[in-house]
C-alpha positions as CSV (number, residue, x, y, z in Angstrom):
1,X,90.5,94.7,94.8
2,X,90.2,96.9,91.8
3,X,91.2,95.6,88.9
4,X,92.0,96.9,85.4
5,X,88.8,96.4,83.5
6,X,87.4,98.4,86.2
7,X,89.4,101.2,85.6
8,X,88.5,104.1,83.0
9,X,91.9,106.3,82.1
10,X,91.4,109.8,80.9
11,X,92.8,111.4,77.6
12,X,92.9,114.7,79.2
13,X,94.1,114.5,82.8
14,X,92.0,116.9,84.8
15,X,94.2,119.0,86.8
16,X,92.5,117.9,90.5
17,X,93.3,114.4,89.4
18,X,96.9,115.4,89.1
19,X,96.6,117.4,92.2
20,X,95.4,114.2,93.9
21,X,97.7,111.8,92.7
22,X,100.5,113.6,93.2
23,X,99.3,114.9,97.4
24,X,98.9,110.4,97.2
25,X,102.1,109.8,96.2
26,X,104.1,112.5,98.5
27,X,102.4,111.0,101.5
28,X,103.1,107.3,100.3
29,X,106.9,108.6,99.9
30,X,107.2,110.3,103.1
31,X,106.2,106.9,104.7
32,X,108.6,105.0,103.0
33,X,106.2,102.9,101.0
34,X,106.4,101.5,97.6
35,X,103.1,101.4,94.9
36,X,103.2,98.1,95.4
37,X,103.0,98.3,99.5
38,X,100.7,101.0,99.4
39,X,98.4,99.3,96.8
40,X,98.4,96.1,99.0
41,X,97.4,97.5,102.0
42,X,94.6,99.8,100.4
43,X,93.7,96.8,98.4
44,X,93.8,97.9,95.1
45,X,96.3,97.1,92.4
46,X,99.6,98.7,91.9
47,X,98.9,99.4,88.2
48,X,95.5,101.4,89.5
49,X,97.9,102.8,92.3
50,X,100.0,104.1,89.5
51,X,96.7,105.4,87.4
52,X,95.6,107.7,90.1
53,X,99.2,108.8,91.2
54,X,99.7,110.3,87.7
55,X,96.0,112.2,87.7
56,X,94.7,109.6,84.6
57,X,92.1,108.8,86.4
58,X,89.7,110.1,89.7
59,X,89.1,108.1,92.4
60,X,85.7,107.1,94.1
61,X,85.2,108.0,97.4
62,X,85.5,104.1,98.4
63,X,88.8,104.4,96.7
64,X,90.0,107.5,98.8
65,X,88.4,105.8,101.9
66,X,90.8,102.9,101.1
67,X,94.1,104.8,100.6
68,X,93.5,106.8,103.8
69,X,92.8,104.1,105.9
70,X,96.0,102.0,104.1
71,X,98.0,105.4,104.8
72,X,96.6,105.7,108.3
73,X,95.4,108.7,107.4
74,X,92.1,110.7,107.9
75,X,90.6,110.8,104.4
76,X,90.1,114.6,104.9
77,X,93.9,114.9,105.4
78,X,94.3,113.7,101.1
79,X,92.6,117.1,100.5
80,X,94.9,119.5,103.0
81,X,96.2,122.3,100.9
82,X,94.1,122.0,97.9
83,X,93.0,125.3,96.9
């Protein structure tokens, strides 16, 4: 599990990061899932779940691999749409 001191938050959120987190959130949402679910079954932390839902911080690719597979999603499907 990914835990705070793990986690780097950015001063300036980079506009991706914000795409990101909020294309993660909308899916999470449309599956009826709280942070908390969503974290638990990606196994990360809901406070890291949070992080990367408001674009203060980029995932790794493990990361992404982790929420797309907790989503049942392919991890290709997080990036649909980004332009």
């Amino acid at each position: 599990m990914v835990t705070m001191q793990e986690v780097t938050r950015r001063d300036h959120r980079l506009a991706e990061a914000r795409w990101f987190g909020g294309t993660v959130r909308r899916l999470r949402e449309e599956r009826g899932l709280t942070q908390a679910q969503l974290a638990e079954a990606a196994e990360l932390s809901a406070t890291y779940l949070g992080i990367i839902e408001r674009g203060e911080n980029v995932p790794t690719l493990s990361v992404i691999l982790q929420i797309a597979s907790a989503l049942d999603l392919h991890p290709m499907d997080l990036f649909r749409g980004y332009k």
